[in-house]
C-alpha positions as CSV (number, residue, x, y, z in Angstrom):
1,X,36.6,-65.0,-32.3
2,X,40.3,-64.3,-31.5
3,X,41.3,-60.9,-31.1
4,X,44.8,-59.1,-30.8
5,X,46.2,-56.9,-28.0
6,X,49.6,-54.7,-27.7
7,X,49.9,-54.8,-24.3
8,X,52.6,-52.7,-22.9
9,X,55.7,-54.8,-21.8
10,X,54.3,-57.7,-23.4
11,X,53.9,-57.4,-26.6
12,X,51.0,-58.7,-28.8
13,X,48.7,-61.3,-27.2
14,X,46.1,-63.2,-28.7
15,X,42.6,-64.0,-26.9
16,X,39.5,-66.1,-27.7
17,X,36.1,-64.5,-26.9
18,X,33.0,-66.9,-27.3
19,X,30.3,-65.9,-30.0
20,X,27.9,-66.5,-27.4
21,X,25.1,-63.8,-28.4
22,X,23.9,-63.7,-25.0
23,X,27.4,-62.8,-23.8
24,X,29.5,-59.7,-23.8
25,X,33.1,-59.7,-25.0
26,X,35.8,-60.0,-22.3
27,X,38.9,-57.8,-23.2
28,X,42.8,-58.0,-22.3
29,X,44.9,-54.6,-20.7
30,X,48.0,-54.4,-19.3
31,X,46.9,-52.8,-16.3
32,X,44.9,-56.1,-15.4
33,X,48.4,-58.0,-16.1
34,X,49.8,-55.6,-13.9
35,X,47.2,-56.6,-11.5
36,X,48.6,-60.5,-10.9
37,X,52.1,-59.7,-11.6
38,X,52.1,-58.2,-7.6
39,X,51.5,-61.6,-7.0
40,X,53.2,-63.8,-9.4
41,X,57.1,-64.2,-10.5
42,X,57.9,-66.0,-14.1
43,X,58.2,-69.6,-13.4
44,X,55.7,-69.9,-10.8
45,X,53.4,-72.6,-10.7
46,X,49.3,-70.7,-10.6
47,X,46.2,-72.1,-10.5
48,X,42.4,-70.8,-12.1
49,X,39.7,-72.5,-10.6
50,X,36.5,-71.6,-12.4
51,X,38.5,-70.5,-15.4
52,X,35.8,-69.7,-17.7
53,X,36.8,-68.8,-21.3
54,X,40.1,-67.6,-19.8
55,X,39.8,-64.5,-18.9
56,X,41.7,-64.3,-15.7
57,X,43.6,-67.2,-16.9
58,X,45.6,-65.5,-19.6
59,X,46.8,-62.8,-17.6
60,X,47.6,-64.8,-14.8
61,X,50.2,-67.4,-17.3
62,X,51.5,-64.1,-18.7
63,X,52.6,-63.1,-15.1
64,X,54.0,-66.8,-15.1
65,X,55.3,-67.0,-18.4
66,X,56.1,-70.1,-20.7
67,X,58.9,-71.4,-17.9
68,X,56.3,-71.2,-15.2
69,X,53.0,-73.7,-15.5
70,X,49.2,-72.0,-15.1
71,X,46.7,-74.6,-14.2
72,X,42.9,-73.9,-15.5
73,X,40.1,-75.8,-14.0
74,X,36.7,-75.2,-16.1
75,X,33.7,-78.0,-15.8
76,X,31.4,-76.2,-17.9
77,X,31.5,-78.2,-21.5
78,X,30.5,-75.0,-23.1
79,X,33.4,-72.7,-21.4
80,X,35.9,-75.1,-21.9
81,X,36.2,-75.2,-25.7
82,X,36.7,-71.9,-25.4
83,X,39.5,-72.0,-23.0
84,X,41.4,-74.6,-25.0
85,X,41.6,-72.3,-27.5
86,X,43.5,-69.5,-25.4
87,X,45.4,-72.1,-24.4
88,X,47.2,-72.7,-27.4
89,X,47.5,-69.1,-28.2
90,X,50.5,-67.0,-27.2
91,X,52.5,-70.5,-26.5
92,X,55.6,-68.4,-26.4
93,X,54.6,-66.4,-23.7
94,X,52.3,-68.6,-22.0
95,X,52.0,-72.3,-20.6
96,X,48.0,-73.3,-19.8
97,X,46.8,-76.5,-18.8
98,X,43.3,-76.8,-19.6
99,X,41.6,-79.3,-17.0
100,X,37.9,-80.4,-17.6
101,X,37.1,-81.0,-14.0
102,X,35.4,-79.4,-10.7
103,X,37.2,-79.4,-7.4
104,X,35.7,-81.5,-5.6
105,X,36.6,-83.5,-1.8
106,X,36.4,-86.7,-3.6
107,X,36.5,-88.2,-7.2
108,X,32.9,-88.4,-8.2
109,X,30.5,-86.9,-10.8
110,X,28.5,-83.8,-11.3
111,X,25.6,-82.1,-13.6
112,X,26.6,-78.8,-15.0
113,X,23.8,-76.3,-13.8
114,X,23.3,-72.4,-15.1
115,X,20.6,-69.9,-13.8
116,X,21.2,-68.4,-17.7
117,X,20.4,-69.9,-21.0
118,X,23.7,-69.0,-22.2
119,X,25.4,-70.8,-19.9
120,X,28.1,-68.1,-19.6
121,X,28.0,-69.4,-15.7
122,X,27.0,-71.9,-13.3
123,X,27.6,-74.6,-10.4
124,X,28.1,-78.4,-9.8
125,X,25.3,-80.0,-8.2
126,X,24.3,-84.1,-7.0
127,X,21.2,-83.8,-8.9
128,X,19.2,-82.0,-11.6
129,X,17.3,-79.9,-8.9
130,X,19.1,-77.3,-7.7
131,X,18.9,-74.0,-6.5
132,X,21.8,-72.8,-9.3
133,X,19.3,-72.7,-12.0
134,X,16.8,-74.2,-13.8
135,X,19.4,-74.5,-17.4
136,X,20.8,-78.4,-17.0
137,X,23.6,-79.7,-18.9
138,X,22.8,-83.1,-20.5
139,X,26.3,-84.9,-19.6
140,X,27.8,-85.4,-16.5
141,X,31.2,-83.6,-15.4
142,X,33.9,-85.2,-12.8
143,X,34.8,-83.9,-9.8
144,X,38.5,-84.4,-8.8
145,X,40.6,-83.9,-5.1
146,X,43.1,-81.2,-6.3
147,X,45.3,-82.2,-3.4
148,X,45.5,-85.6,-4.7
149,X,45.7,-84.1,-8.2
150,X,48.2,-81.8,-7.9
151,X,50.8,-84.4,-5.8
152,X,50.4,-87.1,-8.0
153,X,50.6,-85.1,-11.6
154,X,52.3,-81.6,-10.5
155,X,54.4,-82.7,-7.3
156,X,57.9,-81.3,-8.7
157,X,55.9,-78.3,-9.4
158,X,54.4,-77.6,-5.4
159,X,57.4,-75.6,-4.2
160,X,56.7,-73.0,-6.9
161,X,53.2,-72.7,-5.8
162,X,52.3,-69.1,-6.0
163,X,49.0,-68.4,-6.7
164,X,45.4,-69.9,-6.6
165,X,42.2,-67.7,-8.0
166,X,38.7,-69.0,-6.7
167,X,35.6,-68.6,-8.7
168,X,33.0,-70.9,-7.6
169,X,29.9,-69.9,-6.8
170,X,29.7,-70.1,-3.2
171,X,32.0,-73.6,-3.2
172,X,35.5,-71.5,-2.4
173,X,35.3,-72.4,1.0
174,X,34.7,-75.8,0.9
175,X,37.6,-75.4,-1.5
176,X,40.4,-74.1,0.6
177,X,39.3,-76.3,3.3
178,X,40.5,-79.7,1.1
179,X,43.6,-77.8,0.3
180,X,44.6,-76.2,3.5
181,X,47.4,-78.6,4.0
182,X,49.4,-77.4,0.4
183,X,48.2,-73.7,1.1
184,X,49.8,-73.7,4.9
185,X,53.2,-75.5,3.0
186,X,53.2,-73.4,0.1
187,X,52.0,-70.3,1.4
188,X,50.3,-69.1,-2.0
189,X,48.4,-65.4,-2.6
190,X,44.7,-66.7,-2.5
191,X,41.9,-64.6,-4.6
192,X,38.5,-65.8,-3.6
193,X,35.5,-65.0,-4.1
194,X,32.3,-63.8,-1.7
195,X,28.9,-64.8,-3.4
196,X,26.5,-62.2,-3.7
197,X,23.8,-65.0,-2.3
198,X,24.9,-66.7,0.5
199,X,24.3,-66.3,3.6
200,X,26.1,-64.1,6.2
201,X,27.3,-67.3,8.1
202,X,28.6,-68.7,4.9
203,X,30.2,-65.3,4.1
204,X,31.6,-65.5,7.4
205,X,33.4,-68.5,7.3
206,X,35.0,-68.1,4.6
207,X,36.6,-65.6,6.0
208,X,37.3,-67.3,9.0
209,X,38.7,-70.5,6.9
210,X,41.1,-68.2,5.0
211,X,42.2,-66.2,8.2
212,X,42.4,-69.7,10.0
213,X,45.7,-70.2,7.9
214,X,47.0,-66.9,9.0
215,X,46.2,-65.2,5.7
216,X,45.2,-61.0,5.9
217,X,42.1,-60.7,4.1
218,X,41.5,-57.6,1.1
219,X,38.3,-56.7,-0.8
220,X,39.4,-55.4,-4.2
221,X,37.3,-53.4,-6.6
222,X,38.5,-54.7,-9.5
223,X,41.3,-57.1,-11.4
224,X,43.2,-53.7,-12.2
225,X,46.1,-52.5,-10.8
226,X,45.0,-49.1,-9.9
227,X,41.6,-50.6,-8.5
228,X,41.0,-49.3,-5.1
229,X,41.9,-51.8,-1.9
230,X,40.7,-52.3,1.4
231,X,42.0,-54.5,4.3
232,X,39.0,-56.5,5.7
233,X,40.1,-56.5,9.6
234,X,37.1,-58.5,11.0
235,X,34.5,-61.1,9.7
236,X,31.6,-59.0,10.2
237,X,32.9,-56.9,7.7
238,X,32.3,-58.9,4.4
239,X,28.6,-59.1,5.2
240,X,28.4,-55.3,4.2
241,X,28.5,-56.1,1.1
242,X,25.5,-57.6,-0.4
243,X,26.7,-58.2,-3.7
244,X,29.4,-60.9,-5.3
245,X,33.1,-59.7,-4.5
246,X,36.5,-60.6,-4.8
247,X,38.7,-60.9,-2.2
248,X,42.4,-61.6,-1.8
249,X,44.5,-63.2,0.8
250,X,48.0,-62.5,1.7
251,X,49.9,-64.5,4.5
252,X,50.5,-62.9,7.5
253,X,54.0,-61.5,8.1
């Protein structure tokens, strides 16, 4: 279902929401636009990893703009459809890539594993059994090395690299780890986030891989400009919380 938005400064923007009757709508405001656009200049080169329908990833390509280029990773064959379709929407305003893939160290393959039936979210894994969820997707997914994506199909693009949005399940870290090299080149805003389940060690280092790369860590309440912000000075710190947060990550000065 495609539904219309004024959004202040913008104009009117189309978005796809999936009929899913086990999921709730997602909506567009300007004040989440407002939100990425302290981060992001038109023209910039972004990147959605764990783009779902495109929710995040619509806002994010507004804040880019047609002239910039807004990368949308999604390995979930359900998702996906969905996020082709915003894709194509609003092409004078926006410029998605929709890519079908996890993030991965290696090329390889994947199943597609949700703890819901509707599949409105979920993680790779090796093997059927897995701790994600007993809902398994019949196909396999492929895993790509978004270093070795990104410099062999986006190279000219790298110097405008602004932006890269985590959502992953627990698998940022590992994430940031295979792409330290561009991130410490490029120097992009990371937004992360802290899974609700993991451990305290895992919560930790992630922490410590982003800070590692001399990045000041934030918890944010919300992808809303007016959301409140804190400034996470230690490690220990993210372990208060118990639940999944966002974080984000701005380099050091």
């Amino acid at each position: 279902k495609v539904d219309r938005y004024d959004l202040k400064d913008i104009g009117m923007v189309e978005f796809a929401n999936w009929t899913n009757p086990l999921i709730r709508p997602l909506q567009l405001n300007a004040d989440m636009v407002d939100f990425f656009r302290k981060f992001i200049r038109k023209g910039d080169l972004t990147i959605d990893i764990g783009a779902n329908i495109g929710d995040t990833t619509v806002p994010i390509a507004l804040c880019a703009g047609a002239e910039g280029k807004t990368l949308g990773f999604d390995p979930n064959p359900y998702v996906f459809k969905i996020l082709q379709v915003n894709a194509n929407l609003n092409r004078d305003k926006t410029n998605i890539i929709p890519l079908p893939f996890a993030i991965s160290t290696q090329e390889e393959e994947f199943y597609f594993i949700s703890s819901e039936a509707s599949f409105g979210n979920g993680g790779i894994s090796p093997t059927k059994e897995s701790k994600l969820g007993r809902f398994v997707y019949p196909g396999k997914i492929k895993g790509v090395n978004l270093k070795a994506l990104l410099e062999s199909q986006y190279k000219e693009w790298l110097p405008k690299l602004s932006f890269i949005k985590i959502d992953t399940e627990g698998y940022d870290k590992e994430i940031i780890k295979s792409i330290q090299d561009l991130i410490l080149a490029y120097k992009p805003t990371i937004i992360a986030e802290s899974f609700g389940k993991a451990s305290n060690d895992a919560k930790m280092e992630l922490y410590e891989v982003i800070e590692r790369l001399r990045y000041d860590i934030y918890y944010f309440e919300d992808f809303n400009v007016h959301a409140r912000v804190q400034k996470l000075d230690d490690k220990s710190e993210i372990t208060s919380y118990k639940h999944t947060i966002n974080i984000y990550a701005l380099p050091k000065k």
